[in-house]
N, C-alpha and C positions, 0 to 999 in steps of 0.2 A: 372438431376437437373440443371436448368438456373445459371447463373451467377450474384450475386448481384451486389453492388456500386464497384466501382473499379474492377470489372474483377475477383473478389474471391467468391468462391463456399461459399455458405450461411453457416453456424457456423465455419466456419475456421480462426478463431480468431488466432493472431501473441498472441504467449506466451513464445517465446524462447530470449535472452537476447538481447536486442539494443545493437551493439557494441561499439556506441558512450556514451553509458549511462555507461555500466558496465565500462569503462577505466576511465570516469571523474568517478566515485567511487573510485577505485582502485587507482587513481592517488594522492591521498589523503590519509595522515596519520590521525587516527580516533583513535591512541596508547590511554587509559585510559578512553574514551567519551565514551559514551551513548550514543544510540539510536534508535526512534521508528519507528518503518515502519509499515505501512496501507495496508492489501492487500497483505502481503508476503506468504502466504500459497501455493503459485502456480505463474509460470508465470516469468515475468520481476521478481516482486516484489521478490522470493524466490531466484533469481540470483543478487538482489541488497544487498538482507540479507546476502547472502554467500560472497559476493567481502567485507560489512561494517564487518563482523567476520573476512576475511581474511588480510584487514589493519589494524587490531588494535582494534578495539571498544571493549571495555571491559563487557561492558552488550548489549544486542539486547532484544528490545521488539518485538513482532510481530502480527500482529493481521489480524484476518480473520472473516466475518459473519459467519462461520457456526464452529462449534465448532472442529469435524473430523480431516479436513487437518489442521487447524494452530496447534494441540497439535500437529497429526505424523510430520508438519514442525520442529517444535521446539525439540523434540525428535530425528530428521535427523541430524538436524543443532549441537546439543549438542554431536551428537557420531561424527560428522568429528570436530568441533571444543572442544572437553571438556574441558578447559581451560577458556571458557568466559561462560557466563552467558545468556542463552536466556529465555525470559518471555513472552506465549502467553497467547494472548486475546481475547476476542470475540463479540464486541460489537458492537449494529447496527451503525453505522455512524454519521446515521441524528439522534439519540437518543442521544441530550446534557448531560442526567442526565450520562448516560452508559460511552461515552465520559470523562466526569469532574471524573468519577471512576477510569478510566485506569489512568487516570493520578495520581490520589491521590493513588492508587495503586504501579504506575510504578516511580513515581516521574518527575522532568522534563526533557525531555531529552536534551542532547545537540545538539542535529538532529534530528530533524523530518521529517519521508519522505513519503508524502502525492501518495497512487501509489492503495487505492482502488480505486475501479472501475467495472463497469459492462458493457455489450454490449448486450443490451438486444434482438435487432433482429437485425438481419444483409439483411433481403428481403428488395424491393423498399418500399418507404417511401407509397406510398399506399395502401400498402400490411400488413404494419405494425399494431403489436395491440396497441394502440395509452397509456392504462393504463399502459403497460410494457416499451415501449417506454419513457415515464416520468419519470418510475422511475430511468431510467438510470440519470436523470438531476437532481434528491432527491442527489444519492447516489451519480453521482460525480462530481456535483458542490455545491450542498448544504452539503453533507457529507465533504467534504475534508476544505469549511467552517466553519463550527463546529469544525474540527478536530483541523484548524488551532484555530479558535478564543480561544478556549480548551486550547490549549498550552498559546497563549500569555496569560491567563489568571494564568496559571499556573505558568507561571514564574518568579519567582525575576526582580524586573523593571529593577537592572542593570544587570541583566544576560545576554550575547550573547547567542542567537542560530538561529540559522541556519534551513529555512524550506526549501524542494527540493517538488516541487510541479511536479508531472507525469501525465500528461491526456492522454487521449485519444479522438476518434473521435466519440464517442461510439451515442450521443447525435445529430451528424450533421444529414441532410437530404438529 
């Protein structure tokens, strides 16, 4: 098997925790807050969920497209932390109506951390199937837009919160 963009064998996707990401979490007291994270069922996002449980944050949403891993996330996350509250979800991204649910669901949080994402081929961009390709740019630039607009709309206008926005390169060429 050749080697894709950057020198990494084609699906060999980074899923284990940034160290610079996971420390500014953990550097941070989150005592009695809220919050929702995008994308935690697996990956960075399921290592950002466990440092936002391990400072403090008294409730944790979490959400994943596919139903499976974000409940077994949430049922992991609830037997190391029993104490806080975690609440999964499953809704498409780019689907505003699904989106405005979690919210009226899960209420506002006071962190929101924008961390789905897909990488939908990892072969040269010639190689690529150009309809999966795309939709890595639905889910994580128009997804994580909605996500965000979702909240602001969600929120008390004088509310602070705070959104942590995560990409990736998933979309380059």
């Amino acid at each position: 098997m050749g080697l894709g963009r950057r020198g990494r064998k084609p699906g060999n996707n980074h899923k284990s925790p940034y160290h610079s990401l996971t420390t500014a979490v953990s550097q941070k007291s989150l005592t009695g807050k809220t919050v929702l994270i995008t994308g935690a069922g697996r990956g960075a996002g399921e290592h950002i969920a466990h440092e936002v449980a391990a400072v403090g944050a008294k409730r944790i949403g979490i959400s994943w497209a596919r139903q499976s891993p974000e409940f077994a996330s949430r049922d992991k996350f609830a037997k190391a932390f029993p104490q806080k509250a975690f609440e999964a979800f499953t809704p498409d991204i780019t689907d505003e109506a699904a989106i405005a649910t979690v919210f009226k669901s899960f209420g506002t949080p006071h962190v929101l951390i924008n961390n789905a994402g897909v990488f939908p081929d990892d072969g040269p961009f010639v190689t690529q199937r150009l309809k999966e390709w795309w939709s890595g740019f639905e889910i994580n630039i128009l997804g994580t837009a909605i996500v965000t607009q979702q909240f602001l709309k969600a929120k008390a206008r004088d509310q602070i919160g705070l959104v942590l926005n995560v990409s990736i390169m998933a979309v380059n060429m």
